[in-house]
ROGU-488859 format. One record per residue (C-alpha): residue in one letter; x, y, z; residue number from 1. Coordinates in nm, 4 decimals, padded with zeros to 6 digits. Layout:
BEGIN
<pt rest="A" u="X" v="Y" w="Z" nr="NUM"/>
...
//
This chain:
BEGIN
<pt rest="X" u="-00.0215" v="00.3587" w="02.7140" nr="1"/>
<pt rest="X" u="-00.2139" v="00.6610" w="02.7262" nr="2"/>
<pt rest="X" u="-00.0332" v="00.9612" w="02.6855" nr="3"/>
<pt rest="X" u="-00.1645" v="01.2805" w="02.5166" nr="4"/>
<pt rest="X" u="-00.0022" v="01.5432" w="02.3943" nr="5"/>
<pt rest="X" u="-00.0894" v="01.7627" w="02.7639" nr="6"/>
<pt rest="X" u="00.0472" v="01.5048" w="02.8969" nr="7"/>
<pt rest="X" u="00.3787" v="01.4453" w="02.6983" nr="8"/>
<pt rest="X" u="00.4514" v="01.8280" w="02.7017" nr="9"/>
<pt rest="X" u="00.3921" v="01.8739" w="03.1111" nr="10"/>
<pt rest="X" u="00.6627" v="01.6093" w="03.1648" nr="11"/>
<pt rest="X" u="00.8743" v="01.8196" w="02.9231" nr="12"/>
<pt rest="X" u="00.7684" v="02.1809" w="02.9468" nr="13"/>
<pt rest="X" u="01.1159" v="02.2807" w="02.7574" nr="14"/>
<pt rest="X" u="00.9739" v="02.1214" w="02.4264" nr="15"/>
<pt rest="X" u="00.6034" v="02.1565" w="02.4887" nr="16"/>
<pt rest="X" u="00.5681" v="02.4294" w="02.2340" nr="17"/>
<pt rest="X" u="00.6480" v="02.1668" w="01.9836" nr="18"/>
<pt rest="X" u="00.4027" v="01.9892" w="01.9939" nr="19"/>
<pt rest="X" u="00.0880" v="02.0655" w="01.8358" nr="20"/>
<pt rest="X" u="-00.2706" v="01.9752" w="01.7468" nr="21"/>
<pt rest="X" u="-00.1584" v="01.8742" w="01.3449" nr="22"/>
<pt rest="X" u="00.1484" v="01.6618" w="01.4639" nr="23"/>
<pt rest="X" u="00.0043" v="01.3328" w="01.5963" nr="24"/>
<pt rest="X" u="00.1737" v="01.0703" w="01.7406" nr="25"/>
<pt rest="X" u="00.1868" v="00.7393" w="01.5457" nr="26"/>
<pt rest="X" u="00.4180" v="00.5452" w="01.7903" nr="27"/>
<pt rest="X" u="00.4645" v="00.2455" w="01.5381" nr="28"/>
<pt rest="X" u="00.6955" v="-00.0069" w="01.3180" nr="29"/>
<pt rest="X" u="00.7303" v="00.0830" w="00.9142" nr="30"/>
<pt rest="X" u="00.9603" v="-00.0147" w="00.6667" nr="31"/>
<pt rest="X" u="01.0868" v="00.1936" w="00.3441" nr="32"/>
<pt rest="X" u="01.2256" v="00.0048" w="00.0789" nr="33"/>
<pt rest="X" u="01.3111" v="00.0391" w="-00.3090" nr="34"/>
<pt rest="X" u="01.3546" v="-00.2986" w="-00.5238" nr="35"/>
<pt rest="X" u="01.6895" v="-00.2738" w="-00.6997" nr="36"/>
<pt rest="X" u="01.5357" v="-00.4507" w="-01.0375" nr="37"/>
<pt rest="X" u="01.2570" v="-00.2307" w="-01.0773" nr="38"/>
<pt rest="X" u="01.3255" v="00.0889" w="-00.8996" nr="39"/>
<pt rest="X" u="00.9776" v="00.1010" w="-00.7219" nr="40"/>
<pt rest="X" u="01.0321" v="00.2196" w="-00.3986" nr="41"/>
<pt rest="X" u="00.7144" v="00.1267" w="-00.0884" nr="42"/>
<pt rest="X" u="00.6758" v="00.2451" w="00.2745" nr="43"/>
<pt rest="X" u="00.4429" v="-00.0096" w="00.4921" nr="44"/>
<pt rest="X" u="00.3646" v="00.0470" w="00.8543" nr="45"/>
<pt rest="X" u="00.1611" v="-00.0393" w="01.1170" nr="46"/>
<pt rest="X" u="00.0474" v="00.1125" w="01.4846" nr="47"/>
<pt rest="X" u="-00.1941" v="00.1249" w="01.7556" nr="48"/>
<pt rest="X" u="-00.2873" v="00.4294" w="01.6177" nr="49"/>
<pt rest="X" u="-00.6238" v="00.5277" w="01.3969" nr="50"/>
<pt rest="X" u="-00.5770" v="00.5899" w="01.0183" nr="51"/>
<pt rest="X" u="-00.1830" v="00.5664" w="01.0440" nr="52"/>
<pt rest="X" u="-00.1101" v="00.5487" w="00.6869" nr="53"/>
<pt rest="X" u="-00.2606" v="00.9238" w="00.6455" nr="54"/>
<pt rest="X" u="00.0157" v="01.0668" w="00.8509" nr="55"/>
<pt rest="X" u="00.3029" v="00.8125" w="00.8346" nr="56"/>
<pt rest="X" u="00.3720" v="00.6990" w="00.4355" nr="57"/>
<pt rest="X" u="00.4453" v="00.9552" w="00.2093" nr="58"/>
<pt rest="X" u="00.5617" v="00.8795" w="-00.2128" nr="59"/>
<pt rest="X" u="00.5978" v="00.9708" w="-00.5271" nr="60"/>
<pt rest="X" u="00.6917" v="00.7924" w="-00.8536" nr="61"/>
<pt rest="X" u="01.0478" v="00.8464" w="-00.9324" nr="62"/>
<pt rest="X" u="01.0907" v="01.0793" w="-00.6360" nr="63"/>
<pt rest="X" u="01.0913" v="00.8790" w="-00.2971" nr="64"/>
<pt rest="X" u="00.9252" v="00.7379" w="-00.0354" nr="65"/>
<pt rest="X" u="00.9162" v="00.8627" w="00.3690" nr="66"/>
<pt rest="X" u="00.8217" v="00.7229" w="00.7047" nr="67"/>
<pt rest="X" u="00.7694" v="01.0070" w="00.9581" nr="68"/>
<pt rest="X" u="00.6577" v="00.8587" w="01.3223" nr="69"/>
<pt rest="X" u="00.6788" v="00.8733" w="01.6645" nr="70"/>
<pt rest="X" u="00.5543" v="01.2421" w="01.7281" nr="71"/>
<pt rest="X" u="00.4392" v="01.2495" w="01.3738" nr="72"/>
<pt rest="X" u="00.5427" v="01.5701" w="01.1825" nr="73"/>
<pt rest="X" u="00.4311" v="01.5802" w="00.8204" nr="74"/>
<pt rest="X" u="00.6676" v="01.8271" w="00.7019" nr="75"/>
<pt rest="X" u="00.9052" v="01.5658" w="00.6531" nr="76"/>
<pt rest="X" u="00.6638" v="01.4002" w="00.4186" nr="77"/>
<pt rest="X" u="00.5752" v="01.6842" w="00.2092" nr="78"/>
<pt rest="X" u="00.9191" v="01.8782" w="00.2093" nr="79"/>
<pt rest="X" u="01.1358" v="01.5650" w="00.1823" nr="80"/>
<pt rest="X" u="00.9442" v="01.4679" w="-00.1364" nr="81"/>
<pt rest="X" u="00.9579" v="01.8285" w="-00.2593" nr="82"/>
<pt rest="X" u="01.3481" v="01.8314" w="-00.1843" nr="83"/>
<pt rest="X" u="01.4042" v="01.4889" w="-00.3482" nr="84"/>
<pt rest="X" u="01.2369" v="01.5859" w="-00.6657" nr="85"/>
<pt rest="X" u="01.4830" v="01.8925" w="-00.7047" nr="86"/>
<pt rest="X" u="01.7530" v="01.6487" w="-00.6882" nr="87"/>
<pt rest="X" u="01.8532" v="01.6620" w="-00.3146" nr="88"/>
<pt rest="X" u="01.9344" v="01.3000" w="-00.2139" nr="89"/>
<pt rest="X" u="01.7870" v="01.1587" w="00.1266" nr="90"/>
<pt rest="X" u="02.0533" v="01.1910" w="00.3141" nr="91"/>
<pt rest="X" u="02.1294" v="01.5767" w="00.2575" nr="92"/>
<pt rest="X" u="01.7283" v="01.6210" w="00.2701" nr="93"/>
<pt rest="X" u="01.6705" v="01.4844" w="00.6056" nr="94"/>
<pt rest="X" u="01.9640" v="01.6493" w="00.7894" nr="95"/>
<pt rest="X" u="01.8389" v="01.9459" w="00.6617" nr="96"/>
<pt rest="X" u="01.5171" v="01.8632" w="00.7843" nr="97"/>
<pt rest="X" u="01.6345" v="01.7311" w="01.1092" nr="98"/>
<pt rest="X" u="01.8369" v="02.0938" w="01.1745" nr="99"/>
<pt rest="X" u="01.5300" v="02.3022" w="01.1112" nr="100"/>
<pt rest="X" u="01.3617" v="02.0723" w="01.3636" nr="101"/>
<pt rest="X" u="01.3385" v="02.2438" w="01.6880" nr="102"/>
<pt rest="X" u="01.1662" v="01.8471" w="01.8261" nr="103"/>
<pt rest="X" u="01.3378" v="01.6523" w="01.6460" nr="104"/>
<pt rest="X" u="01.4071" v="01.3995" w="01.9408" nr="105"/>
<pt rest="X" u="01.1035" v="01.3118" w="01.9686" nr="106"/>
<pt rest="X" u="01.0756" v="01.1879" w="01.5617" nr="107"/>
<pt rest="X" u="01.1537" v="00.9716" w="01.4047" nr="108"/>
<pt rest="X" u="01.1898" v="00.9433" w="01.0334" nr="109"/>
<pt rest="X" u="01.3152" v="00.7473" w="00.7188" nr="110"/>
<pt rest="X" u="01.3405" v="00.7832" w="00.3227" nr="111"/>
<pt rest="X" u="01.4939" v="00.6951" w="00.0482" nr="112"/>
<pt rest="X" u="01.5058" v="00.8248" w="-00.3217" nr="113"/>
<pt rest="X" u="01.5119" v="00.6765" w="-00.6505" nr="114"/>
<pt rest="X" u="01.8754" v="00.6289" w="-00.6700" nr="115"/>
<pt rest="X" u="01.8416" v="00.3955" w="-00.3776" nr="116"/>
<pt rest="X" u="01.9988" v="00.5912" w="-00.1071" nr="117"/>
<pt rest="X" u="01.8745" v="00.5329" w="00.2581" nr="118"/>
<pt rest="X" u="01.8378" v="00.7769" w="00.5377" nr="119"/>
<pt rest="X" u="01.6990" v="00.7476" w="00.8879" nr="120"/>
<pt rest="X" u="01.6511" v="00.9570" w="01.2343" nr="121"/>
<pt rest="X" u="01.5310" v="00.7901" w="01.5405" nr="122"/>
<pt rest="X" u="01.5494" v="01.1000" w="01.8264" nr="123"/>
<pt rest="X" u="01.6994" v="01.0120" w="02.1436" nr="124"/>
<pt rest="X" u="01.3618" v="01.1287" w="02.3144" nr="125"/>
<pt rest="X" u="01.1553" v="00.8683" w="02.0835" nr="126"/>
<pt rest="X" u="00.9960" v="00.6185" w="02.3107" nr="127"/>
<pt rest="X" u="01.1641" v="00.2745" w="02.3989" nr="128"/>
<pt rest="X" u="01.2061" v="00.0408" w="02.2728" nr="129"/>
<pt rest="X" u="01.3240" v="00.2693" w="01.9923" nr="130"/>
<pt rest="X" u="01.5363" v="00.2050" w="01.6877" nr="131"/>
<pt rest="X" u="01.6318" v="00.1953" w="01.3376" nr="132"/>
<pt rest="X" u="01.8593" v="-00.0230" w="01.0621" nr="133"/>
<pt rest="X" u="01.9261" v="00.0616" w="00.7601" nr="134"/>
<pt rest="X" u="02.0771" v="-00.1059" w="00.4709" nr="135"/>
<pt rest="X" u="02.1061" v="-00.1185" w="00.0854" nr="136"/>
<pt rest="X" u="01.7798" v="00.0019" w="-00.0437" nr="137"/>
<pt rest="X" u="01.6289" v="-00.0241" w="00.3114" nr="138"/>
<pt rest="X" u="01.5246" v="00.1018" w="00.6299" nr="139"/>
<pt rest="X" u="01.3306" v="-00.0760" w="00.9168" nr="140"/>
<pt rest="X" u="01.2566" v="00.1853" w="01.1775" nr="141"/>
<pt rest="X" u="01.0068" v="00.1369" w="01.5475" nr="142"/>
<pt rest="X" u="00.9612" v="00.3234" w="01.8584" nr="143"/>
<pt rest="X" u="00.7490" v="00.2253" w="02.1577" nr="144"/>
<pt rest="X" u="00.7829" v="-00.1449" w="02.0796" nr="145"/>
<pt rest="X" u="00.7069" v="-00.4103" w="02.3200" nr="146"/>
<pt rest="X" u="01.0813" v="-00.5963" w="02.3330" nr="147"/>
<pt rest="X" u="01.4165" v="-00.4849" w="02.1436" nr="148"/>
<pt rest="X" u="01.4099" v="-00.7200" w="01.8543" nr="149"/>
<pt rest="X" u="01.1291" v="-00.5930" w="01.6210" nr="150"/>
<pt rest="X" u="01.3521" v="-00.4114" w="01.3920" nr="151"/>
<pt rest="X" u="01.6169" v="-00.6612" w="01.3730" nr="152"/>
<pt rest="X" u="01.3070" v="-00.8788" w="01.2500" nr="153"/>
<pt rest="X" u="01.2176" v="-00.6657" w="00.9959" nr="154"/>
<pt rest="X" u="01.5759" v="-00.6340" w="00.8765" nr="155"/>
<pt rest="X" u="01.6058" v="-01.0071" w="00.8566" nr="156"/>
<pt rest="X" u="01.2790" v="-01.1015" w="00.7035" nr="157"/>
<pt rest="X" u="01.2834" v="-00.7875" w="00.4356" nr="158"/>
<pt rest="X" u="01.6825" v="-00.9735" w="00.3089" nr="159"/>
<pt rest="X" u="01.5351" v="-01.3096" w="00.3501" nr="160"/>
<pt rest="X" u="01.2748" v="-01.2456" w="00.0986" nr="161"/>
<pt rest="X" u="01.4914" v="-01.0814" w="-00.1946" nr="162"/>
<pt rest="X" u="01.3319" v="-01.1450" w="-00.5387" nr="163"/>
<pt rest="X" u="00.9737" v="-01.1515" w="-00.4338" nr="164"/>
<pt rest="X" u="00.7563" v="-00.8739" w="-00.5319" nr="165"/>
<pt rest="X" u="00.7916" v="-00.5851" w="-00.3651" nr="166"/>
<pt rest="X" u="00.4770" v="-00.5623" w="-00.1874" nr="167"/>
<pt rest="X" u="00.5169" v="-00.8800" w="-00.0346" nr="168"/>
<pt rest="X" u="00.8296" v="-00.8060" w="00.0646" nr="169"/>
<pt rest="X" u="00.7034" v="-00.5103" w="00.2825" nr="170"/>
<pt rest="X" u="00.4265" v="-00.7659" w="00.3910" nr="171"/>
<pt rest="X" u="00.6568" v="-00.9966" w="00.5188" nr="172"/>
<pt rest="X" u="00.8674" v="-00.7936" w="00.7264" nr="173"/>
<pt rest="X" u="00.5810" v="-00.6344" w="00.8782" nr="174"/>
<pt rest="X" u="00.4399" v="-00.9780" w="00.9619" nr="175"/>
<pt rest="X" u="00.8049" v="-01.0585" w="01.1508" nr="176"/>
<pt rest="X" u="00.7988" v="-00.6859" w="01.3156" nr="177"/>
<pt rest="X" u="00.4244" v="-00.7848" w="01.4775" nr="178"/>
<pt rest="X" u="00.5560" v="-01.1453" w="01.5430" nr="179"/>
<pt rest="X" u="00.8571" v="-00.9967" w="01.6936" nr="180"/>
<pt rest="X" u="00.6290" v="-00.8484" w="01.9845" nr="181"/>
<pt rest="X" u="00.5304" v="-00.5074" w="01.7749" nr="182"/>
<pt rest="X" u="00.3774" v="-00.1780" w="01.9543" nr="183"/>
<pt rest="X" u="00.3658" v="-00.2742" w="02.3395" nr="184"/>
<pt rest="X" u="00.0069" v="-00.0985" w="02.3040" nr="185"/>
<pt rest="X" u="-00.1055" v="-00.3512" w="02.0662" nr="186"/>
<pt rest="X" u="-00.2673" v="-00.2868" w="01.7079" nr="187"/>
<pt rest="X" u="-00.5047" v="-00.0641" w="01.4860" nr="188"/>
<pt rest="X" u="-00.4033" v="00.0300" w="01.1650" nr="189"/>
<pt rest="X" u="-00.1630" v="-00.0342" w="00.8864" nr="190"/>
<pt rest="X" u="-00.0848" v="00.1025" w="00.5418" nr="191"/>
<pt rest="X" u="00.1272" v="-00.0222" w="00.1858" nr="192"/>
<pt rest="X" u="00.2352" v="00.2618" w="-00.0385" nr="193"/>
<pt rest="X" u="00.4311" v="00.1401" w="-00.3506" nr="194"/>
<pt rest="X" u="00.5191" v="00.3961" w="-00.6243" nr="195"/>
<pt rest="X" u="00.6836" v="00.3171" w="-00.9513" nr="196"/>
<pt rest="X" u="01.0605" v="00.4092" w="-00.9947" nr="197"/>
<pt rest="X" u="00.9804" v="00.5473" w="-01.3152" nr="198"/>
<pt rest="X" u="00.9417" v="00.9703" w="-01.3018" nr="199"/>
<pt rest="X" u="00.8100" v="00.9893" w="-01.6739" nr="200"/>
<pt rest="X" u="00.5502" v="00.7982" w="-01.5428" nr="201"/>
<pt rest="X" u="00.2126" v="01.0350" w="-01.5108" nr="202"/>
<pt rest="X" u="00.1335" v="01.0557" w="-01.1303" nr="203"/>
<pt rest="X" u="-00.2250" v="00.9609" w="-01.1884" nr="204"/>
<pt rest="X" u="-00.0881" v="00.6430" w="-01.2482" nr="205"/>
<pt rest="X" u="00.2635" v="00.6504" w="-01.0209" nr="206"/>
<pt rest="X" u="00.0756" v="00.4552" w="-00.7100" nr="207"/>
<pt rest="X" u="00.0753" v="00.0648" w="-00.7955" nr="208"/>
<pt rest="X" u="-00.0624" v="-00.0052" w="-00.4507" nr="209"/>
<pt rest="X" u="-00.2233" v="00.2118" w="-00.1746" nr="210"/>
<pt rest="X" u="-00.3888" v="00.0187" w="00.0686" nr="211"/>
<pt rest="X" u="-00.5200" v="00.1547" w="00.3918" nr="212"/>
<pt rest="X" u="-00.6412" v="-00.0435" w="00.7174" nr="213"/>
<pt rest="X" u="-00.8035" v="00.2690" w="00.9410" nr="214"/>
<pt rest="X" u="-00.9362" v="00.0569" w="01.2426" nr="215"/>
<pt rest="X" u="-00.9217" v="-00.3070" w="01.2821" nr="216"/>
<pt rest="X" u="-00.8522" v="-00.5713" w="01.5360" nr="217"/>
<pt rest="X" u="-00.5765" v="-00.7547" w="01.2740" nr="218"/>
<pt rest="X" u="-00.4450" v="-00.4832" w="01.0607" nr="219"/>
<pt rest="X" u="-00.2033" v="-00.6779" w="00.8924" nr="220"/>
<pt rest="X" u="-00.4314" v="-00.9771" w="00.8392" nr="221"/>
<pt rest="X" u="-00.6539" v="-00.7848" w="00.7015" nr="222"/>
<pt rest="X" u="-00.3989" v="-00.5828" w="00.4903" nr="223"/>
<pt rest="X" u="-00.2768" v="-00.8866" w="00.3538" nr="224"/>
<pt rest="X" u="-00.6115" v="-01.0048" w="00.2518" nr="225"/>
<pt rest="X" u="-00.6760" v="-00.6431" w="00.0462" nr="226"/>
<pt rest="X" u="-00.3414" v="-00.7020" w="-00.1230" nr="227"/>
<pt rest="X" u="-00.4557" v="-01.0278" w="-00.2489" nr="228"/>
<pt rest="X" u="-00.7712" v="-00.8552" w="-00.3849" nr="229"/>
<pt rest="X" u="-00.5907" v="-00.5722" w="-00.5363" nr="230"/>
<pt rest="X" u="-00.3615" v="-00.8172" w="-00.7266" nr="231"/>
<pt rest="X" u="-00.6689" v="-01.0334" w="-00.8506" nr="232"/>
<pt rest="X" u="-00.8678" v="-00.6502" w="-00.9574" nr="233"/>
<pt rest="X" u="-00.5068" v="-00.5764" w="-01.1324" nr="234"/>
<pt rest="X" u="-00.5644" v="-00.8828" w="-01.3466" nr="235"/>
<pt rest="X" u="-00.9220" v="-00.7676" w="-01.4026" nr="236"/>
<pt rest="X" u="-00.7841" v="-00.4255" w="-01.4662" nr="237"/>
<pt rest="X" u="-00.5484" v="-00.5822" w="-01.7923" nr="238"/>
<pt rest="X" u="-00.8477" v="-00.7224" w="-01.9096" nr="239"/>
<pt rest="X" u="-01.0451" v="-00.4138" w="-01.9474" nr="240"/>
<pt rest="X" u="-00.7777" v="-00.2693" w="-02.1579" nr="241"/>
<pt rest="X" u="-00.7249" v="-00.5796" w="-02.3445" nr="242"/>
<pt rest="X" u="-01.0864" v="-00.5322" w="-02.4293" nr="243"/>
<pt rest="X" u="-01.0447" v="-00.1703" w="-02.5195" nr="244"/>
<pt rest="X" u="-00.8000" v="-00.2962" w="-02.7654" nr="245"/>
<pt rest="X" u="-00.9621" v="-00.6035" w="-02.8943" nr="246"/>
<pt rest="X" u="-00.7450" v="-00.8721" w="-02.7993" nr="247"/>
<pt rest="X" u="-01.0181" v="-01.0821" w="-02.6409" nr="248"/>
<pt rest="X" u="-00.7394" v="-01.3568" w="-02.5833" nr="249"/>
<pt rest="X" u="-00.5172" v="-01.1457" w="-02.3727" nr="250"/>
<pt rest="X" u="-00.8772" v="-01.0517" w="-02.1921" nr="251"/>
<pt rest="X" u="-01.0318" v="-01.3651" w="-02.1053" nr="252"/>
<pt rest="X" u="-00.6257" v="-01.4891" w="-01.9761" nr="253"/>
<pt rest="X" u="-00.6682" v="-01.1998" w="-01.7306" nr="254"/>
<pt rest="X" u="-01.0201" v="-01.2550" w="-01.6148" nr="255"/>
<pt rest="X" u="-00.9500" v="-01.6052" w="-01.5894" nr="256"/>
<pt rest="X" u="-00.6484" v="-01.4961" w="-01.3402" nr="257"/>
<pt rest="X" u="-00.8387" v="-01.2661" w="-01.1233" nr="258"/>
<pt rest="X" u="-01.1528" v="-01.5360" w="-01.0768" nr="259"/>
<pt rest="X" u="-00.9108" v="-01.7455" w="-00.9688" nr="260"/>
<pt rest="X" u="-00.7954" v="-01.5926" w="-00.7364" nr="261"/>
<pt rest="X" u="-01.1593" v="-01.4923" w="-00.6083" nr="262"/>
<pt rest="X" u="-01.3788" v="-01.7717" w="-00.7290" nr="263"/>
<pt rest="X" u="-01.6979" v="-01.6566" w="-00.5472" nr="264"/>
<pt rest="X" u="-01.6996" v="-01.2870" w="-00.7003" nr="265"/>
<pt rest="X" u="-01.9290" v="-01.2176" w="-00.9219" nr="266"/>
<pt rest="X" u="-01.8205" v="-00.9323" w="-01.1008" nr="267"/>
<pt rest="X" u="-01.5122" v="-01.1395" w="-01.1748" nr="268"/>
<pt rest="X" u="-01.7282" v="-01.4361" w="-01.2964" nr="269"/>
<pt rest="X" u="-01.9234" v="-01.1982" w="-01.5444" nr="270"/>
<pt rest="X" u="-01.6671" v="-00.9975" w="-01.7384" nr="271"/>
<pt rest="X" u="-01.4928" v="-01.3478" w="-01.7806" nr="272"/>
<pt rest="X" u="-01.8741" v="-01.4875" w="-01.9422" nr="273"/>
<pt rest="X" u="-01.9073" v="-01.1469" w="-02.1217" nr="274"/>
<pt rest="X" u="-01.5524" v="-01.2073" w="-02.2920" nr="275"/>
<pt rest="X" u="-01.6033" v="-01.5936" w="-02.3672" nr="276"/>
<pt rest="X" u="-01.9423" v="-01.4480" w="-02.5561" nr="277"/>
<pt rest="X" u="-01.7288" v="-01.2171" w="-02.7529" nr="278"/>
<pt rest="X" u="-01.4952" v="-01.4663" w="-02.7991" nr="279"/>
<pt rest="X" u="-01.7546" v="-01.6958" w="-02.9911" nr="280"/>
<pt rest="X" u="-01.8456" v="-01.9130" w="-02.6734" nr="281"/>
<pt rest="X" u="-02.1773" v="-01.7976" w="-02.6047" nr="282"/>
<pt rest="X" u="-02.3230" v="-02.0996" w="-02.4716" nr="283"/>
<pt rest="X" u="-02.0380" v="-02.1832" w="-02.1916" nr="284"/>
<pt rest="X" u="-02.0921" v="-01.7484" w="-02.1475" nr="285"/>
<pt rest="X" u="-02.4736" v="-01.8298" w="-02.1279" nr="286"/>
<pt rest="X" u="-02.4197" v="-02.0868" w="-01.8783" nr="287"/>
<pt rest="X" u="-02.1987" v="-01.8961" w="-01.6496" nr="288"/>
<pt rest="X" u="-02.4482" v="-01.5937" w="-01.6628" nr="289"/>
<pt rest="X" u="-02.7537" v="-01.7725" w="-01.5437" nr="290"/>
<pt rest="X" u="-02.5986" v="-01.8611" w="-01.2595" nr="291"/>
<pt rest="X" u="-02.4875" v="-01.5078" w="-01.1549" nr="292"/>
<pt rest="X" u="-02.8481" v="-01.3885" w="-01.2282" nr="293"/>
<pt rest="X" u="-02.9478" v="-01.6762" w="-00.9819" nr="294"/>
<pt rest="X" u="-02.7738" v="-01.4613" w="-00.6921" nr="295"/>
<pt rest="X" u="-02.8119" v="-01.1117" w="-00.8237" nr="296"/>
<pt rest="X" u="-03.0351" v="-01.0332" w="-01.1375" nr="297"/>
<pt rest="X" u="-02.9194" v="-00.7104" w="-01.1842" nr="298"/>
<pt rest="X" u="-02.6863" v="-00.8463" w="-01.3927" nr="299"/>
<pt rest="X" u="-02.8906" v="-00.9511" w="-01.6492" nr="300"/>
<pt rest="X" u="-02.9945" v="-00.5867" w="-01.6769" nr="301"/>
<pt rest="X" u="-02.6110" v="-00.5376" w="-01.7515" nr="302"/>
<pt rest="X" u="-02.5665" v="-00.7366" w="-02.0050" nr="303"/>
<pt rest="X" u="-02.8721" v="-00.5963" w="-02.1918" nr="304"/>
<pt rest="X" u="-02.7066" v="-00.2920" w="-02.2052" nr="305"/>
<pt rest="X" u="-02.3086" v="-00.3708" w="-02.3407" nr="306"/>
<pt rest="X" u="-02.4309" v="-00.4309" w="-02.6930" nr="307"/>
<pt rest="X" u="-02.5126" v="-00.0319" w="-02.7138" nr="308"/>
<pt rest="X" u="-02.1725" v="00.0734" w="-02.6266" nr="309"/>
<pt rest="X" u="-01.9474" v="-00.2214" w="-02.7900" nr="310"/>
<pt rest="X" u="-01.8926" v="-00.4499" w="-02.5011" nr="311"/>
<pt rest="X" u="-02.1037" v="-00.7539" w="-02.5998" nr="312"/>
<pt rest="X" u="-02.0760" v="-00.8188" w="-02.9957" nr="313"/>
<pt rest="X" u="-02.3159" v="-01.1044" w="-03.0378" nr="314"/>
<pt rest="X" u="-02.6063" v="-01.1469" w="-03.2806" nr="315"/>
<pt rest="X" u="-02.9725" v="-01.1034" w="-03.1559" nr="316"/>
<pt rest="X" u="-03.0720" v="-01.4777" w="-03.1318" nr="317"/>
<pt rest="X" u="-02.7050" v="-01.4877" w="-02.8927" nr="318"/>
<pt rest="X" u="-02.8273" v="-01.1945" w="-02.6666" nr="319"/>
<pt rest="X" u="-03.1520" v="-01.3512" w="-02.6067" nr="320"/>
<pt rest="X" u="-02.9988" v="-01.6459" w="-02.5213" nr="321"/>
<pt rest="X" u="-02.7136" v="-01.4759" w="-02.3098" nr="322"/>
<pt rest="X" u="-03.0114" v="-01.3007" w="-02.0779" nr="323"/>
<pt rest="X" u="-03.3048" v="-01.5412" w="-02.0582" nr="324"/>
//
């Protein structure tokens, strides 16, 4: 399909003025969702649409998370969050939303906040096959789909999968909204957002996962392969601060994990060598370095440096060794 916004507001001139340049239209599926062991709450959404996670998923820790589609209107991101944090719970915020909205048939939104409570507006202008379910600590929400079933999909899959990870809980019901026929325009883009439940949480560190798939023939696919990486870089992540600490153990577990998982990266291989070196292993460390210098010798250069600034702790004799 390829409407525009002209085109939309000249086949309804009584709502035109509604419409406007910084409102696009992410016709789309998404899911909200909060896991009721953790309190983390994710949005996750895909659409035939370019950059869609820019304009659809909106979250903070300990706040909420928001889905605003169809004829996209941000507000409901920004001011729903805003009206959350003062204490406002989703329901109450988006009916007050919703009222203010001189187009709101033509959006379609859903949140929830941290004390699980689910709310949801599909307009009856929103493009069909247009819907939404909602349930405890959920809402599955699509407009412009291809068939009628895509949010009953989501529904099912989302339940189906309780006590996973949240994240791949959000994964898997997008996978059964695209197998369920998704947008009838086909696919572009797709987003995860997962915030922790947790408000004393500083918000530098209150996104867990934000993962963003602008343009792409398989969004999902390739959405699903970026989670994967994130969860192997998390496991790197833990053992950078295990090394900040000096638990070398908890360290080289963590490395271990994330080259696992990634068995062909090198950064991944050499922070695990660097740790087995500080760890007293400097000749299984030795012989895991040469053969990352083989494909990129810049990291030989590296290593010469991490004895200056605490990272390598060997002797001399070990260092020359480490980067012949």
């Amino acid at each position: 399909m390829a409407l525009t916004l002209s085109g939309w507001a000249l086949l309804q001139p009584c709502t035109a003025q509604f419409f406007k340049k910084e409102e696009p239209f992410a016709h789309t599926f998404s899911i909200v969702a909060r896991d009721s062991a953790t309190g983390d709450m994710a949005v996750g959404v895909q659409s035939h649409y370019f950059s869609v996670g820019t304009a659809v998923s909106w979250g903070q820790n300990g706040v909420g998370v928001v889905a605003t589609q169809s004829f996209t209107d941000k507000k409901y991101g920004y001011l729903g969050l805003q009206m959350m944090a003062g204490g406002l719970p989703a329901q109450t915020v988006l009916d007050q939303l919703v009222d203010q909205d001189a187009g709101r048939e033509v959006r379609q939104v859903a949140m929830i906040d941290a004390n699980g409570n689910v709310a949801a507006h599909t307009g009856e202008k929103c493009i069909a096959y247009a819907s939404h379910i909602t349930g405890p600590n959920f809402s599955v929400q699509s407009n412009m789909m291809l068939g009628k079933t895509v949010c009953e999909a989501m529904a099912a899959a989302f339940r189906a999968s309780y006590g996973k990870p949240l994240e791949e809980r959000i994964m898997t019901a997008l996978l059964a909204a695209q197998q369920a026929g998704g947008d009838i325009r086909g696919k572009q883009s797709a987003a995860l957002l997962v915030v922790s439940g947790d408000r004393n949480v500083p918000p530098w560190n209150g996104r867990l996962v934000d993962l963003r798939v602008d343009d792409h023939a398989e969004p999902l696919k390739e959405l699903h392969r970026l989670l994967k990486v994130h969860k192997a870089y998390s496991h790197m992540n833990n053992g950078d601060l295990a090394v900040e600490k000096g638990d070398m153990q908890t360290a080289m577990t963590e490395y271990n994990a994330a080259m696992k998982m990634f068995p062909q990266n090198l950064e991944m291989q050499y922070w695990t060598a660097i740790t087995l070196a500080n760890n007293k292993q400097v000749k299984k460390a030795a012989d895991m370095l040469q053969n990352i210098y083989v494909k990129d010798a810049n990291w030989r250069e590296l290593t010469k440096r991490l004895p200056a600034v605490g990272l390598l702790t060997v002797t001399t004799d070990e260092l020359v060794l480490l980067t012949k």
